[in-house]
C-alpha positions as CSV (number, residue, x, y, z in Angstrom):
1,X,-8.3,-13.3,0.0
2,X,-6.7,-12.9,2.9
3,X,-7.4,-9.3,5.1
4,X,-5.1,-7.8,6.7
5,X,-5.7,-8.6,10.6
6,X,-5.7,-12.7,9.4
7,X,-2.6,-14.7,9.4
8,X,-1.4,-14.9,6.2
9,X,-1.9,-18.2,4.0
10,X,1.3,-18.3,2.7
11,X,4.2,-16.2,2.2
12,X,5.9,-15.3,-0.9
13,X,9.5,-14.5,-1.5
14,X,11.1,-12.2,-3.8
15,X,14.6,-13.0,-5.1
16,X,17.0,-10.5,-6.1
17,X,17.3,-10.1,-9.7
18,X,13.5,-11.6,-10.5
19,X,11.4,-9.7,-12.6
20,X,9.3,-9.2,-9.4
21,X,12.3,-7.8,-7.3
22,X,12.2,-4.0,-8.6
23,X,9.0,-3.7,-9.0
24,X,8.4,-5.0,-5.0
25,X,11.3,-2.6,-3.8
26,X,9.9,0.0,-5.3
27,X,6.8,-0.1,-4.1
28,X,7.6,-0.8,-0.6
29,X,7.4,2.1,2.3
30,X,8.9,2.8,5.2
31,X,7.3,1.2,8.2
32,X,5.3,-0.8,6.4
33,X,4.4,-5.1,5.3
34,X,4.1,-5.2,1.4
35,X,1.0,-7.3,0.2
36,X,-0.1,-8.8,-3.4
37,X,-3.5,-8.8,-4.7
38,X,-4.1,-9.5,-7.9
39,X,-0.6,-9.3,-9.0
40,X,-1.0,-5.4,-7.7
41,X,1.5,-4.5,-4.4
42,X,0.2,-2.9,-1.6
43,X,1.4,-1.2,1.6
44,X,0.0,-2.1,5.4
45,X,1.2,-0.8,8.3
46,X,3.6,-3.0,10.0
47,X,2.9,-2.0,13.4
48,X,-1.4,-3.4,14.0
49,X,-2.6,-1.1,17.7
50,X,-2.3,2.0,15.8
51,X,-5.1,5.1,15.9
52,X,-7.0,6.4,13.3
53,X,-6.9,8.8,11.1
54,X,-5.2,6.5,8.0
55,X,-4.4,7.5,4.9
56,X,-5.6,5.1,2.1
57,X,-3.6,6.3,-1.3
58,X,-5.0,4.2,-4.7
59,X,-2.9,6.0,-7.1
60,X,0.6,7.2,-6.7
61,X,4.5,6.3,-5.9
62,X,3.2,4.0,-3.0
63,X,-0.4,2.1,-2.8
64,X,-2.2,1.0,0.3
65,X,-2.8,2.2,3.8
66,X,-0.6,4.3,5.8
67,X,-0.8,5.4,9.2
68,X,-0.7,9.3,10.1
69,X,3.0,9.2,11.9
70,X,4.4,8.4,8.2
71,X,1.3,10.5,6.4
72,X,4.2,13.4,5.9
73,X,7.0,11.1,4.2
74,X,4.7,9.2,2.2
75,X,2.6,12.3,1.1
76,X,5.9,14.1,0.4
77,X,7.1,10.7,-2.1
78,X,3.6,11.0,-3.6
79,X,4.3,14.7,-4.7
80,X,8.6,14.0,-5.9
81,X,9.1,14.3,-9.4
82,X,7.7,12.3,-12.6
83,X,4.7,11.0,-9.7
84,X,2.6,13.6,-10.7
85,X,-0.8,12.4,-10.3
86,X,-2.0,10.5,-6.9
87,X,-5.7,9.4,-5.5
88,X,-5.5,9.8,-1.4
89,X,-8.0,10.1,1.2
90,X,-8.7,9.0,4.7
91,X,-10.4,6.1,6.2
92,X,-11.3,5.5,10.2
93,X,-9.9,1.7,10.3
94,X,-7.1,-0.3,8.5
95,X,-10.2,-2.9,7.1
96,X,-12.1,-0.2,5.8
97,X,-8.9,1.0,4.1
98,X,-7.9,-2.3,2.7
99,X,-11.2,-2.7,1.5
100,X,-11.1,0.3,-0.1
101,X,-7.6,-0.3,-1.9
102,X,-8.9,-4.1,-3.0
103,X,-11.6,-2.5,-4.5
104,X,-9.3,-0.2,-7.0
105,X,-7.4,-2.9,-7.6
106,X,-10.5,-4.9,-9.0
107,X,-11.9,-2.1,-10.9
108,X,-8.4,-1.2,-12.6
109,X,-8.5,1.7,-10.4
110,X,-5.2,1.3,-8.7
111,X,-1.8,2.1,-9.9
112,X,1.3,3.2,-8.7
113,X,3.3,5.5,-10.7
């Protein structure tokens, strides 16, 4: 596994009109790198020298970690229509938070809807 702060081992490309395409687009946010883990996508923050508090959302439109100058755009998606239900809370670090969102993902806790 490879966290968050690492170089990544690889990179993966997503082709327009692959099975994997929609489901990647629309799971992507604003302001944000989209990551795989365990065949689950994931949100990071794209920018890396950012403060605390983050927001680490498990359940809902978008999954992973979000920083708090997005929090209001992301939590708004999180409420829209037909993405009823959504499992957020916040974390001091991004680690902690991908840690956290890693975890759901291994338990079958994390879903975006």
């Amino acid at each position: 596994m490879t966290p968050y702060m690492a170089e990544p081992e690889e990179f993966v490309t997503v082709h327009e009109g692959s099975l994997e395409f929609e489901e990647a687009v629309n799971a992507m946010a604003e302001e944000c790198f989209l990551y795989s883990y365990q065949g689950i996508f994931y949100n990071m923050p794209s920018q890396r020298d950012l403060e605390p508090p983050f927001y680490c959302v498990t359940q809902g439109r978008y999954i992973g970690v979000f920083p708090s100058h997005i929090w209001d755009g992301v939590k708004f998606e999180l409420r829209t229509p037909g993405n009823r239900v959504a499992t957020y809370f916040t974390v001091r670090s991004l680690v902690l938070g991908e840690q956290k969102v890693h975890r759901a993902i291994r338990r079958r806790l994390a879903a975006s809807r």
